[in-house]
TINUDREN-820320 format. One line per 3 residues: their letters; for each residue x, y, z of N, C-alpha, C. Coordinates in pm, whole numbers. Layout:
A) X:Y:Z:X:Y:Z:X:Y:Z ~ ... .
This chain:
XXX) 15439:-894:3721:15525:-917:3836:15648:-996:3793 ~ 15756:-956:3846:15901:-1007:3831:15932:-1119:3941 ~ 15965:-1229:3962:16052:-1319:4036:16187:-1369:4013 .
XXX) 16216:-1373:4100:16404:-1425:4079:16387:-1571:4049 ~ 16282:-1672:4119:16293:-1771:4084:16175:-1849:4081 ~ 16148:-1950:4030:15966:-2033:4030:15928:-2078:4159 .
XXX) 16008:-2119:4267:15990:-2100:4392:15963:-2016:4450 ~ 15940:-1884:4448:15923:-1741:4490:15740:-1735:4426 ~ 15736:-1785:4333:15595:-1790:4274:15525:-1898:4344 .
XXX) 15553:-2020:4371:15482:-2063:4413:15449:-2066:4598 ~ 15564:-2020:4642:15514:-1950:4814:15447:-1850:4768 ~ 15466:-1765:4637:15339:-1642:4707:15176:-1732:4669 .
XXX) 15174:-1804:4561:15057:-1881:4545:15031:-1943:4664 ~ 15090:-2012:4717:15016:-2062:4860:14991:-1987:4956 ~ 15060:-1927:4951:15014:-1782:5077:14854:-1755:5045 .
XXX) 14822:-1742:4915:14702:-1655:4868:14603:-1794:4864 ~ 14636:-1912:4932:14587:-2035:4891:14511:-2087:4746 ~ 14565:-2033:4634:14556:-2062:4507:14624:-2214:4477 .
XXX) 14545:-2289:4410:14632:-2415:4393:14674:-2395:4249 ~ 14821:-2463:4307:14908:-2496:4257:14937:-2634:4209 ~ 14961:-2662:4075:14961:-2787:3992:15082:-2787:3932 .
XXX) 15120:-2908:3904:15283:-2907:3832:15247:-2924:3749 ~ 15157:-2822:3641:15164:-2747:3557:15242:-2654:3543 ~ 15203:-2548:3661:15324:-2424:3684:15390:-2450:3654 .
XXX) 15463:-2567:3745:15609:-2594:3761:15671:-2616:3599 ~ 15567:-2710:3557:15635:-2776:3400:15702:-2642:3304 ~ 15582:-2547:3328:15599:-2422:3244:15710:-2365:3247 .
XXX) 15727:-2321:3422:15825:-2246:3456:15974:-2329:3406 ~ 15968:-2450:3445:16102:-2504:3410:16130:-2519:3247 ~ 16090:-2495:3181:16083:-2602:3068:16206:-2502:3008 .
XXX) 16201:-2347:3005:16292:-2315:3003:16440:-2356:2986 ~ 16456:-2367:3180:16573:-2389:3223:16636:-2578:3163 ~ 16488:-2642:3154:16570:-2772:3111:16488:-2813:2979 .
XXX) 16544:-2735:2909:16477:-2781:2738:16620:-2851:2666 ~ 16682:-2860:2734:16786:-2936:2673:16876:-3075:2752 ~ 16732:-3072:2904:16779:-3213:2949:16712:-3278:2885 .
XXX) 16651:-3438:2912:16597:-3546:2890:16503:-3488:2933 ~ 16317:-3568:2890:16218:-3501:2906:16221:-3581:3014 ~ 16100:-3556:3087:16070:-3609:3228:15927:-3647:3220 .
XXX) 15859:-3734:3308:15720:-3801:3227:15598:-3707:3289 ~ 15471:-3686:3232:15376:-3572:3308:15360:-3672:3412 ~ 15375:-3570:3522:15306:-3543:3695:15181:-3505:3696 .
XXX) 15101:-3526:3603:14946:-3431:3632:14796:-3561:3671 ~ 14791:-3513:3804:14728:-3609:3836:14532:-3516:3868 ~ 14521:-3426:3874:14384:-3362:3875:14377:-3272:3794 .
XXX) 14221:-3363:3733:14186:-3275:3626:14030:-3275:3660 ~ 13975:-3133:3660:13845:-3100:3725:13798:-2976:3597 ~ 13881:-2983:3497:13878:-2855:3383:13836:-2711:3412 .
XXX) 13891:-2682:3556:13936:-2541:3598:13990:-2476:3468 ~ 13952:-2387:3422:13973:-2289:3307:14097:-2209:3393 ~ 14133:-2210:3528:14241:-2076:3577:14402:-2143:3501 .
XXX) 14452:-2043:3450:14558:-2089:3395:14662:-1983:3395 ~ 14801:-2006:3471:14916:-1929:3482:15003:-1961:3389 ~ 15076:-1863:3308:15190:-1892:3255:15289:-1848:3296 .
XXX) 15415:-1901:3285:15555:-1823:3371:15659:-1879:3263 ~ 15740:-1731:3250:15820:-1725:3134:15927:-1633:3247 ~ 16069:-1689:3136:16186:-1604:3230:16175:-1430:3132 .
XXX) 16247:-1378:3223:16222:-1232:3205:16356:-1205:3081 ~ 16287:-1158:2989:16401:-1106:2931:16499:-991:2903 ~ 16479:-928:3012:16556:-788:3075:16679:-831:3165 .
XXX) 16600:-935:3261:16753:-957:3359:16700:-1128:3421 ~ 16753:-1146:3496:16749:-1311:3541:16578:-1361:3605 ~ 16496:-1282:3625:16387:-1285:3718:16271:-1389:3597 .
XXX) 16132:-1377:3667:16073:-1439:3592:15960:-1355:3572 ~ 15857:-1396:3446:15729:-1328:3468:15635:-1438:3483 ~ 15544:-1373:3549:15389:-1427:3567:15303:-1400:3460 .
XXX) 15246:-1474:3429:15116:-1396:3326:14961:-1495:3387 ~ 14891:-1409:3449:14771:-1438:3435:14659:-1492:3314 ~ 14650:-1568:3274:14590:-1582:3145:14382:-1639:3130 .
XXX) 14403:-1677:3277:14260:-1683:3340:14257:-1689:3468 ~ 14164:-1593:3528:14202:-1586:3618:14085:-1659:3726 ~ 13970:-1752:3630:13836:-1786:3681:13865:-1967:3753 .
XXX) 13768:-1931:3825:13778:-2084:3870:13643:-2113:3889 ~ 13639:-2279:3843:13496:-2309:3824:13484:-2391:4011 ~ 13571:-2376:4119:13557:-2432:4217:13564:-2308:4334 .
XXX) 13532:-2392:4415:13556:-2262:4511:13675:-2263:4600 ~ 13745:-2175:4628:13879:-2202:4643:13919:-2254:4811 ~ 14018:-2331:4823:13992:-2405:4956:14043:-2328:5066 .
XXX) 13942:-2409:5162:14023:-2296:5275:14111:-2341:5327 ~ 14175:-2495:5337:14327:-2538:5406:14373:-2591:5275 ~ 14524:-2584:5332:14607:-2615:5215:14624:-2841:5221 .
XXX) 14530:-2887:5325:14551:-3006:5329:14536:-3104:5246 ~ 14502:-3091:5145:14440:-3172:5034:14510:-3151:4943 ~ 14607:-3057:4921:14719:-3011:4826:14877:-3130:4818 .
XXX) 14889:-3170:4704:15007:-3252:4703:15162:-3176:4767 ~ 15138:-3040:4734:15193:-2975:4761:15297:-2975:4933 ~ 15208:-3004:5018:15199:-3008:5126:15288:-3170:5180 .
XXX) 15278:-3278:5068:15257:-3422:5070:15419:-3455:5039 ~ 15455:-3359:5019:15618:-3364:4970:15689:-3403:5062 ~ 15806:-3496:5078:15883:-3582:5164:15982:-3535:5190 .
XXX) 16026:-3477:5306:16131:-3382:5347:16284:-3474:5258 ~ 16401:-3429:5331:16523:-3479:5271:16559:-3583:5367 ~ 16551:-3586:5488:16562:-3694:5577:16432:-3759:5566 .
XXX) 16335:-3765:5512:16233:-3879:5496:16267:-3927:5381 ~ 16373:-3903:5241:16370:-3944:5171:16493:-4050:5152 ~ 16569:-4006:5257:16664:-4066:5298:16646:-4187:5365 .
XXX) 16516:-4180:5454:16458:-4335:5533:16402:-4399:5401 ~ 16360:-4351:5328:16302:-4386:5194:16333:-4483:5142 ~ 16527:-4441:5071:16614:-4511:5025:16626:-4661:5056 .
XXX) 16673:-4589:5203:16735:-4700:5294:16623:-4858:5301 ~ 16526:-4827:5323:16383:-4919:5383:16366:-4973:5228 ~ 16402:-4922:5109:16342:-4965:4988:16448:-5072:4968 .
XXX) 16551:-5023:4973:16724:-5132:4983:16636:-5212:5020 ~ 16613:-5256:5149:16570:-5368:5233:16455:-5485:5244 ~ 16405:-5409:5085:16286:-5461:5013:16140:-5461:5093 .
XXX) 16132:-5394:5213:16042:-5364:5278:15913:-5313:5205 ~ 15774:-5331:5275:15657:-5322:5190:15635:-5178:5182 ~ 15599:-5122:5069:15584:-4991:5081:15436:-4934:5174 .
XXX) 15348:-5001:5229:15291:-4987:5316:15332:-5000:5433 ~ 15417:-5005:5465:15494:-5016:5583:15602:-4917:5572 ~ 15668:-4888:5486:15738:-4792:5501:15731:-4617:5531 .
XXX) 15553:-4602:5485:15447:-4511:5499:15412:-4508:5653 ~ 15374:-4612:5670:15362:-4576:5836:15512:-4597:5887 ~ 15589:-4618:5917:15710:-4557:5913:15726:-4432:5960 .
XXX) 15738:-4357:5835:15725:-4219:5808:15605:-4156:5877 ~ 15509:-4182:5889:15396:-4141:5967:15436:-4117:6120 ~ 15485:-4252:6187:15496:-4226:6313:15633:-4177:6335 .
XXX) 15721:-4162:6207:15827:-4024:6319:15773:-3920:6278 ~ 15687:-3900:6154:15653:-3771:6226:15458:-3746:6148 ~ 15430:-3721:6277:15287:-3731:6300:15158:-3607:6181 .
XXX) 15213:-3503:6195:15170:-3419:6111:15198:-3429:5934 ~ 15243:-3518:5931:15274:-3599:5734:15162:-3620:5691 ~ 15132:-3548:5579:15027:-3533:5494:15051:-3613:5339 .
XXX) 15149:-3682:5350:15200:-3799:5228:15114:-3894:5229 ~ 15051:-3899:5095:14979:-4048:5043:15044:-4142:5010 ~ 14980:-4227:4975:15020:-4338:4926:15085:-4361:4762 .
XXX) 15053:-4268:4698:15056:-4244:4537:15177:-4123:4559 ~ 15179:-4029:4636:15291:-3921:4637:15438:-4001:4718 ~ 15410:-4122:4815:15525:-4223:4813:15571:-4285:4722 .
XXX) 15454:-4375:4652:15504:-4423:4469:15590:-4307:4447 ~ 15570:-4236:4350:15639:-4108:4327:15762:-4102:4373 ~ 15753:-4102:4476:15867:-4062:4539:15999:-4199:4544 .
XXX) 15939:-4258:4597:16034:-4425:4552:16054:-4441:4409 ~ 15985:-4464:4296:16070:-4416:4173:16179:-4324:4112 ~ 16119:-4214:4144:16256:-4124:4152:16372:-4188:4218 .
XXX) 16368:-4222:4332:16467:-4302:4397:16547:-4382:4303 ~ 16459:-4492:4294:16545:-4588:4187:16597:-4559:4056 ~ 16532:-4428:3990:16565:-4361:3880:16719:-4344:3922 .
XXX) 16709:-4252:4033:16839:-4196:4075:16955:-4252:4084 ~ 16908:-4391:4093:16997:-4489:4094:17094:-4522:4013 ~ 17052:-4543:3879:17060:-4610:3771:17133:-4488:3683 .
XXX) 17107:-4341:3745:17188:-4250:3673:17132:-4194:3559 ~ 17229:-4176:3407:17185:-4188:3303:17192:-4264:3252 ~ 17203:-4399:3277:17234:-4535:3239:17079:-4567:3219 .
XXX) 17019:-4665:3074:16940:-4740:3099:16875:-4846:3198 ~ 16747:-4836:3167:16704:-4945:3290:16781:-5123:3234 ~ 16772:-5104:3114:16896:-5289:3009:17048:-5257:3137 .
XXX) 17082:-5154:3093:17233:-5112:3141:17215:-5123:3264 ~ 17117:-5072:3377:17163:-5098:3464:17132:-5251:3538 ~ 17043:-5294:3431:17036:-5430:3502:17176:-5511:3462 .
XXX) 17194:-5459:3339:17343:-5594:3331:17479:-5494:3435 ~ 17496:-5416:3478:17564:-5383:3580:17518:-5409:3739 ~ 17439:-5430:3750:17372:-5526:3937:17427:-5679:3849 .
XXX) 17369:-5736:3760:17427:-5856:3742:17568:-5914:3743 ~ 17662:-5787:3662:17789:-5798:3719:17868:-5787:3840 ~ 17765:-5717:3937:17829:-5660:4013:17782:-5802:4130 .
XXX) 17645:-5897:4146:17593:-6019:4211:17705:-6123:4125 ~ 17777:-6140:4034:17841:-6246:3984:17722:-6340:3892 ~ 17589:-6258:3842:17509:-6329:3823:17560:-6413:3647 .
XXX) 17517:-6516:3613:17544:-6568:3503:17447:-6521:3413 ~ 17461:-6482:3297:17389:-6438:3219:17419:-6372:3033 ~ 17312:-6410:3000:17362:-6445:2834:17229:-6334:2764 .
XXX) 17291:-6260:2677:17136:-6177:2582:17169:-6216:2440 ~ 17085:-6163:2300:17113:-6164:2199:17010:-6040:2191 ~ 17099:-5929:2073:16992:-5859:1990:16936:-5871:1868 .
XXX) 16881:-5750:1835:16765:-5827:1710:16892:-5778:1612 ~ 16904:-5853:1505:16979:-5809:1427:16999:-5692:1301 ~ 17125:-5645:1279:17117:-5484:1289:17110:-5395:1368 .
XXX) 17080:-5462:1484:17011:-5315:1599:17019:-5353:1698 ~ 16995:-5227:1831:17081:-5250:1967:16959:-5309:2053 ~ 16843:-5290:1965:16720:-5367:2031:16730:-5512:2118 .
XXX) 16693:-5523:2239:16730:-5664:2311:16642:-5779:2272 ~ 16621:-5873:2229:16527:-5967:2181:16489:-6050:2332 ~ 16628:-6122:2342:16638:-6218:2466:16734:-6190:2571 .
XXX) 16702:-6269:2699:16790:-6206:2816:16773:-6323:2866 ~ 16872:-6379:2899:16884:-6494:3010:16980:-6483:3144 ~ 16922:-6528:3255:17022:-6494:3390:17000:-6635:3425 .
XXX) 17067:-6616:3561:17129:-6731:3678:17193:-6709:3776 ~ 17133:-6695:3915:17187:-6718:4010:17343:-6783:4021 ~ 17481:-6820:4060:17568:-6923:4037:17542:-7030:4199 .
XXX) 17469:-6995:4260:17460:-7065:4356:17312:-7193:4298 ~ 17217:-7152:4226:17139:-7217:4121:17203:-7288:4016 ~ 17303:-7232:3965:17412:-7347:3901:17453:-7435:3976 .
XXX) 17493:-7433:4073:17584:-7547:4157:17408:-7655:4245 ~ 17309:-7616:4214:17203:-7691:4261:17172:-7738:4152 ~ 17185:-7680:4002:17129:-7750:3946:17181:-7884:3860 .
XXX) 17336:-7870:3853:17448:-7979:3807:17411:-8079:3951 ~ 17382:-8122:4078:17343:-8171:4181:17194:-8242:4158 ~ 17126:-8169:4102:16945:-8217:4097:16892:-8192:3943 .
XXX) 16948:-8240:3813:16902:-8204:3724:16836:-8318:3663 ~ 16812:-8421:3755:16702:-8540:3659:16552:-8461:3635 ~ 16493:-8372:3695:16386:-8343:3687:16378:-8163:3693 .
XXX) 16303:-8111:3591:16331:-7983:3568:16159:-7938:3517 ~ 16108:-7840:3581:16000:-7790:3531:16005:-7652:3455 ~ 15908:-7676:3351:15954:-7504:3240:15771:-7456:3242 .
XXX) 15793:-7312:3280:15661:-7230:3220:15735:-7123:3209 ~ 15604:-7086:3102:15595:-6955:3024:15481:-6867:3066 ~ 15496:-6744:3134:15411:-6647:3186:15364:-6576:3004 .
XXX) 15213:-6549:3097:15132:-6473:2956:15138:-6345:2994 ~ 15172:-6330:3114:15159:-6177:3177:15321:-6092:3119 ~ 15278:-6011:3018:15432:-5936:2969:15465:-5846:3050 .
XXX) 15582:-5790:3056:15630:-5645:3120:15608:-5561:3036 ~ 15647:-5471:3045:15617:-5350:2996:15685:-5309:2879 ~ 15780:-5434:2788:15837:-5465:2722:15791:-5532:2594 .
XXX) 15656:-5580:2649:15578:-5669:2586:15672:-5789:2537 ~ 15762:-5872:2676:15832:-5963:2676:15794:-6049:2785 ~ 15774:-6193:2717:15723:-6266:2817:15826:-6347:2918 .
XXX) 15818:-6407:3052:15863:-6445:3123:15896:-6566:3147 ~ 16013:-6629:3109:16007:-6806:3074:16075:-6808:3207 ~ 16028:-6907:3289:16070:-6958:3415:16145:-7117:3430 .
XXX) 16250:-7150:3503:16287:-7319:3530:16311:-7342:3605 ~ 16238:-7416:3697:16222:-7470:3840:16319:-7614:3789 ~ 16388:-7621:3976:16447:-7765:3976:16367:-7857:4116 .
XXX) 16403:-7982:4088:16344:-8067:4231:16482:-8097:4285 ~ 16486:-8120:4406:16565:-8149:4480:16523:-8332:4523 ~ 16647:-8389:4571:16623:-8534:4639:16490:-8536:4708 .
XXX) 16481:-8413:4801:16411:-8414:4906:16253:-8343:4899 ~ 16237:-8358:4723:16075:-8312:4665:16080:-8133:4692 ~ 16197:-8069:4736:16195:-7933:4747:16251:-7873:4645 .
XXX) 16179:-7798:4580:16204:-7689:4424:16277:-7582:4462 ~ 16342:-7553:4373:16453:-7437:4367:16437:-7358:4190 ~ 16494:-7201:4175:16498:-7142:4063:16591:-7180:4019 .
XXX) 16602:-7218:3891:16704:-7261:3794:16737:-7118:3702 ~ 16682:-7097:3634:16695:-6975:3545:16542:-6911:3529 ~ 16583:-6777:3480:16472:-6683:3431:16541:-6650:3278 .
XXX) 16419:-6576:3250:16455:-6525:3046:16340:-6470:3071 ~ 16344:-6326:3000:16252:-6246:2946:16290:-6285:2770 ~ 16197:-6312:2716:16188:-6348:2554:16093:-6255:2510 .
XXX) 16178:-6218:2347:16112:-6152:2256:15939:-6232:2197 ~ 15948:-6317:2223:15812:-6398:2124:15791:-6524:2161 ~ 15680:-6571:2196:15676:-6734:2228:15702:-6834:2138 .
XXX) 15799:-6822:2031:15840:-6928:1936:15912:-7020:1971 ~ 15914:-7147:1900:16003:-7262:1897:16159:-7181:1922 ~ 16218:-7122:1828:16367:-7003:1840:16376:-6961:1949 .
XXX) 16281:-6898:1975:16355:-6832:2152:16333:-6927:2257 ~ 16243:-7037:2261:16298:-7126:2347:16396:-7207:2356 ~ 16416:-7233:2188:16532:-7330:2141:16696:-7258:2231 .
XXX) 16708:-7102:2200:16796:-7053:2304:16772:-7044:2378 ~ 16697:-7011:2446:16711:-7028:2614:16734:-7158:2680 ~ 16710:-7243:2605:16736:-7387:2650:16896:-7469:2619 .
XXX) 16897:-7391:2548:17054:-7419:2464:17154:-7327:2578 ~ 17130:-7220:2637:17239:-7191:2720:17212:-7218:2837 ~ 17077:-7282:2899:17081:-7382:2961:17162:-7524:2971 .
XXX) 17160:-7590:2872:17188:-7635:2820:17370:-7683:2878 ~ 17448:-7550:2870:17575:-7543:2838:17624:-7528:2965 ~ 17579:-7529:3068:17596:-7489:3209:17558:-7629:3280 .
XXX) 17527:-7781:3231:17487:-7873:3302:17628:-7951:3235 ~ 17653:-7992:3347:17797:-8056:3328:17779:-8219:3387 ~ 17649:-8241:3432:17640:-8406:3471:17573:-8430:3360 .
XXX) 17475:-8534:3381:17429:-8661:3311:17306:-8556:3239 ~ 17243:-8650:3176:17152:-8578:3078:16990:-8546:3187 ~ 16913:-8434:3117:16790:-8440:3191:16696:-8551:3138 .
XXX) 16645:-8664:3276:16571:-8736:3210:16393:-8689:3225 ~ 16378:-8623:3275:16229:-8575:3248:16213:-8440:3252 ~ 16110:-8399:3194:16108:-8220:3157:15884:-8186:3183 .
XXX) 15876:-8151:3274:15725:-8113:3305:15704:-7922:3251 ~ 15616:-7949:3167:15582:-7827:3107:15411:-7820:3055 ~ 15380:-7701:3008:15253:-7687:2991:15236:-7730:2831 .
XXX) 15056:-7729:2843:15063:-7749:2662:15126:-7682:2551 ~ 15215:-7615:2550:15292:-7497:2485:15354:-7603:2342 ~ 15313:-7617:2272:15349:-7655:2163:15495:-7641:2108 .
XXX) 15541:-7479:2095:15641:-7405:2063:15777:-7477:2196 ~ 15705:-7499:2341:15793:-7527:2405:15854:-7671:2419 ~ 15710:-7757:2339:15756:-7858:2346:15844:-7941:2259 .
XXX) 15821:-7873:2142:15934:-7851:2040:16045:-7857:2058 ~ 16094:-7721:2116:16266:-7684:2146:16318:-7776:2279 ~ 16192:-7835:2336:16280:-7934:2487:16288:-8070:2335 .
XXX) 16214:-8084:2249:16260:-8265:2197:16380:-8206:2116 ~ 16386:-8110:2087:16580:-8073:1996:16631:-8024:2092 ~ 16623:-7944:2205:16746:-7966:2261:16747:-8037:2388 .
XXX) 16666:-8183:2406:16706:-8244:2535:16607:-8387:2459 ~ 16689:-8443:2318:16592:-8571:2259:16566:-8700:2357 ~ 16646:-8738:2471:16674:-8858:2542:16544:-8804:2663 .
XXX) 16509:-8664:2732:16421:-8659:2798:16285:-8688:2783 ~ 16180:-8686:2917:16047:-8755:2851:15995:-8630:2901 ~ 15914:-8625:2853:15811:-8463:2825:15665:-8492:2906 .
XXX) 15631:-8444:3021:15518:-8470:3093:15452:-8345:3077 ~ 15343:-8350:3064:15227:-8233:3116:15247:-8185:3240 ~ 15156:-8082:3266:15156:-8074:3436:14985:-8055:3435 .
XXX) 14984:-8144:3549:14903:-8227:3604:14771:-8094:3623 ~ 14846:-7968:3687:14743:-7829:3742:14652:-7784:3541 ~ 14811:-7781:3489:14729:-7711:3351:14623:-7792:3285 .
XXX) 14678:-7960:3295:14567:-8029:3254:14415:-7993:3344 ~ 14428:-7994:3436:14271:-7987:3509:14209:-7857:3490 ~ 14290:-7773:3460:14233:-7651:3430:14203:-7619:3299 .
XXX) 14215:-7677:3232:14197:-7661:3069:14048:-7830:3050 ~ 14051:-7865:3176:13906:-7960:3200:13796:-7865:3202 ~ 13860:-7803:3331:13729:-7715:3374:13678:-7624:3313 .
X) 13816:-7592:3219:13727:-7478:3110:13653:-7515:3051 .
C-alpha cells in the first residue's frame, strides 16, 4: 500500500483499532529528518508484542510504503481506543493554555484539571502533560542551549552573574548568579552570612552552593547561588571571591556553614577577619547518626 503521508497511515491504523506506538512514527519520520538534531525516544510500552510495521518513503513518487513485517500479536486487540496515548494528545488551544499557566509557574496538577474542566471528554494524563510542557520549554530556548539560554533570561532579568570554563574547552566548570535587588540587601545586612553545599547534583553532576543573608530583623534573604564543577577548596575559593567583589561595606564578621572542610578553607582565605560557626541543625544530626 502507497500513502501520501504517515498521517494517512496512522488514521487508517486507528480506524482498524490497531495500536499505534511512536515507533511508527520514529520509522516513518526518520527519513524526512535524518538530518535534523536527534530527538530523545518517546517509547513508553513495552509488553514484547512481536507485531511490527515498517514505513519507508516510496521510491517511484512522493507517497509512502507500509510493510507488514509481523503481523501477530501476543494481546488481544482492544476494543476502545481509550487507553491509547494517541487519543491523550493536547489540542492547539490546550497547548496554548499550557504555555500561558506554565509562564505563571502554576502547579502542573492544577493545570491538568484546568484542562479537564474546559473540556470534559480529555483523555490526557499526567505523564502525556509532562511531555507536553517540555516540549514547550524546549520551544523556547530554540536552537540555543539550555547554558545559552540561561545566560540570555539572565541578561534579559539584569541578573549579576560570573562563569569560568574548564580550560581549553567550552565545557562550563562554574556558574555564579545574583539577583541585583540581593545585592543591594546584601551591602545593607552583611555581618552575618550562611553558606551550604547541596549533595543533591543536577543532571550535570554539579553541585549546588547556596548563601543566605540575615536581616536586622532575624529575617533571611538569598544572597547568591553557584552550580560548581567539584566540592574543592578552588571552586569555593571562587565563588566566594566574586562574592567577595560585590560587598562594598565593612567586612563579614561571622560566616555559619556545615562541616565541609573544603568550605571551610576558602571562607579563612577569602574572609581571614570572619569567625566560622557550625550550624547548630548539622551538628545534631551528625549526633544522631
Amino acid at each position: 500500500m502507497v500513502f501520501s503521508h504517515y498521517d494517512e497511515v496512522v488514521k487508517l491504523l486507528s480506524q482498524h483499532r490497531v495500536r499505534v506506538t511512536s515507533s511508527l512514527h520514529s520509522l516513518m519520520e526518520k527519513e524526512v529528518k535524518k538530518n535534523l538534531k536527534p530527538t530523545r525516544s518517546t517509547w513508553s510500552r513495552k509488553c514484547e508484542c512481536p507485531f511490527r510495521l515498517r514505513g519507508a518513503p516510496s521510491s517511484i513518487g512522493d507517497g509512502w510504503y507500509l510493510h507488514v513485517i509481523c503481523g501477530v500479536h501476543n494481546h488481544e486487540l482492544a476494543k476502545k481506543l481509550t487507553d491509547h496515548t494517541f487519543l491523550g494528545q493536547l489540542s492547539q488551544k490546550e497547548k496554548v493554555v499550557l504555555g500561558d499557566m506554565t509562564k505563571n509557574t502554576i502547579k502542573p496538577k492544577n493545570i491538568l484539571m484546568t484542562l479537564k474542566d474546559h473540556n470534559v471528554k480529555s483523555l490526557t494524563t499526567i505523564k502525556e502533560f509532562y511531555n507536553a510542557r517540555q516540549a514547550y520549554r524546549s520551544s523556547l530556548r530554540s536552537n540555543s542551549t539550555e547554558i545559552q539560554h540561561l545566560l540570555t533570561l539572565m541578561e534579559c532579568d539584569k541578573y549579576v552573574y560570573r562563569y569560568r570554563k574548564v580550560d581549553g574547552s567550552d565545557e562550563l566548570r562554574d556558574i555564579f548568579w545574583a539577583h541585583p535587588d540581593a545585592i543591594t540587601l546584601l551591602n545593607n545586612f552583611h555581618i552575618i552570612l550562611i553558606m551550604d553545599n547541596t549533595y543533591k547534583t543536577c543532571r550535570y553532576r554539579m553541585s549546588l552552593f547556596e548563601i543566605i543573608g540575615v536581616t536586622s530583623t532575624e529575617m533571611i534573604f538569598c544572597v547568591r547561588f553557584a552550580y560548581l564543577q567539584y566540592e574543592c577548596a578552588d571552586n569555593f575559593m571562587w565563588a566566594l571571591q566574586m562574592l567577595k567583589k560585590h560587598i562594598t561595606g565593612d567586612e563579614v564578621e561571622v560566616i555559619v556553614t556545615g562541616r565541609d572542610i573544603a568550605l571551610m578553607n576558602a571562607v579563612e582565605y577569602v574572609f581571614p577577619k570572619a569567625v566560622n560557626f557550625l550550624c547548630l541543625f548539622h551538628i545534631c544530626k551528625n549526633i544522631k547518626a
